[in-house]
C-alpha positions in Angstrom: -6.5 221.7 156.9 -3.3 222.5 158.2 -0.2 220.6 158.8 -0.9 220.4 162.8 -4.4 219.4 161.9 -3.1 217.0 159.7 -0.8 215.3 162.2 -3.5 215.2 164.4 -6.2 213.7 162.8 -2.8 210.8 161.7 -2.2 210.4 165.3 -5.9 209.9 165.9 -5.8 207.2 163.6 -3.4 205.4 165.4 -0.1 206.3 163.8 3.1 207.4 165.1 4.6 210.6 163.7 8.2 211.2 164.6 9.7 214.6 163.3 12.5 214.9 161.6 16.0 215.3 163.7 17.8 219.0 162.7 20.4 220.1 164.7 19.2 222.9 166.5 22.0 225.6 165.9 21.3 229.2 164.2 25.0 229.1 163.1 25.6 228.0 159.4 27.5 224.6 158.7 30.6 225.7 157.4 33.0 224.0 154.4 36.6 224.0 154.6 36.7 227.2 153.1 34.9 228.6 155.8 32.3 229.3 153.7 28.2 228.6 154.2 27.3 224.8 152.8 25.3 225.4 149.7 21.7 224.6 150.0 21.8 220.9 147.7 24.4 220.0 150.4 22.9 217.2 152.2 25.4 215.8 154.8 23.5 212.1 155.0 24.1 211.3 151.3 25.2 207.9 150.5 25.8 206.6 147.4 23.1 204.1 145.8 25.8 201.8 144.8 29.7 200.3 146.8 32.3 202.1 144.9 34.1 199.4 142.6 37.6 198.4 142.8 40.9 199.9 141.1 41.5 197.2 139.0 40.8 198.6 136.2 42.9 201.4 136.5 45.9 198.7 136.4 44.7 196.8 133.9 46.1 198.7 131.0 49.4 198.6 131.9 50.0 195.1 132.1 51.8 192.6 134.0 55.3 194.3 133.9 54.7 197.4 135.3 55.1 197.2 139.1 53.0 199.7 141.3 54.2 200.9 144.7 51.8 201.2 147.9 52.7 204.4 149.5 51.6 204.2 153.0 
Protein backbone atom coordinates (compact mmCIF):
# COMPACT_ATOMS: atom_id res chain seq x y z
CA UNK A 1 0.00 0.00 0.00
CA UNK A 2 1.29 3.22 -0.68
CA UNK A 3 1.42 6.38 1.13
CA UNK A 4 -1.45 8.02 -1.06
CA UNK A 5 -3.35 4.79 -0.64
CA UNK A 6 -2.75 5.00 2.87
CA UNK A 7 -4.11 8.51 3.31
CA UNK A 8 -6.96 7.55 1.42
CA UNK A 9 -8.22 4.63 2.94
CA UNK A 10 -7.55 7.34 6.61
CA UNK A 11 -9.62 9.83 5.04
CA UNK A 12 -12.26 7.19 4.19
CA UNK A 13 -12.43 6.40 7.66
CA UNK A 14 -13.31 9.62 8.61
CA UNK A 15 -10.16 11.34 9.64
CA UNK A 16 -8.55 14.55 8.74
CA UNK A 17 -5.04 14.51 7.36
CA UNK A 18 -3.37 17.86 7.24
CA UNK A 19 0.21 17.95 5.64
CA UNK A 20 2.82 19.22 7.05
CA UNK A 21 3.60 23.27 6.36
CA UNK A 22 7.38 23.61 4.41
CA UNK A 23 8.12 26.64 3.02
CA UNK A 24 8.11 26.20 -0.48
CA UNK A 25 11.56 27.77 -1.66
CA UNK A 26 14.37 25.71 -3.62
CA UNK A 27 16.96 28.21 -2.07
CA UNK A 28 18.79 26.81 1.03
CA UNK A 29 18.19 28.57 4.59
CA UNK A 30 21.26 30.26 5.16
CA UNK A 31 23.33 30.81 8.80
CA UNK A 32 25.05 33.90 9.52
CA UNK A 33 27.93 32.70 7.89
CA UNK A 34 26.19 32.46 4.83
CA UNK A 35 26.59 29.04 4.85
CA UNK A 36 23.72 26.11 4.14
CA UNK A 37 21.81 25.18 7.73
CA UNK A 38 23.03 21.70 8.62
CA UNK A 39 20.55 18.96 8.18
CA UNK A 40 19.80 18.41 12.46
CA UNK A 41 18.91 22.16 12.21
CA UNK A 42 15.34 22.31 13.02
CA UNK A 43 14.29 26.02 13.24
CA UNK A 44 10.90 25.11 15.59
CA UNK A 45 13.03 23.71 18.47
CA UNK A 46 12.00 24.76 21.89
CA UNK A 47 13.43 23.67 24.78
CA UNK A 48 11.56 21.02 27.00
CA UNK A 49 12.16 22.97 30.08
CA UNK A 50 12.02 27.55 30.98
CA UNK A 51 15.61 28.39 31.29
CA UNK A 52 16.38 28.99 35.15
CA UNK A 53 17.46 32.20 36.63
CA UNK A 54 21.09 33.73 37.17
CA UNK A 55 21.13 33.52 40.67
CA UNK A 56 23.31 31.16 40.98
CA UNK A 57 25.88 32.67 39.14
CA UNK A 58 25.78 35.48 41.96
CA UNK A 59 25.60 33.40 44.60
CA UNK A 60 29.26 32.69 45.13
CA UNK A 61 30.34 35.90 45.50
CA UNK A 62 28.43 37.06 48.29
CA UNK A 63 26.70 39.96 49.58
CA UNK A 64 29.58 42.48 49.06
CA UNK A 65 30.29 42.29 45.69
CA UNK A 66 28.04 44.74 43.74
CA UNK A 67 27.02 43.87 40.06
CA UNK A 68 26.36 46.49 37.48
CA UNK A 69 23.32 46.23 34.81
CA UNK A 70 24.67 47.38 31.59
CA UNK A 71 21.89 48.39 29.44
Amino acid sequence: MSLTEALAAVKAAGYRVTKSRTRATDRPTLNCLGLPMSPQYDPNYRMKYRAGSTAHLYKPYGPYMKFVQMT
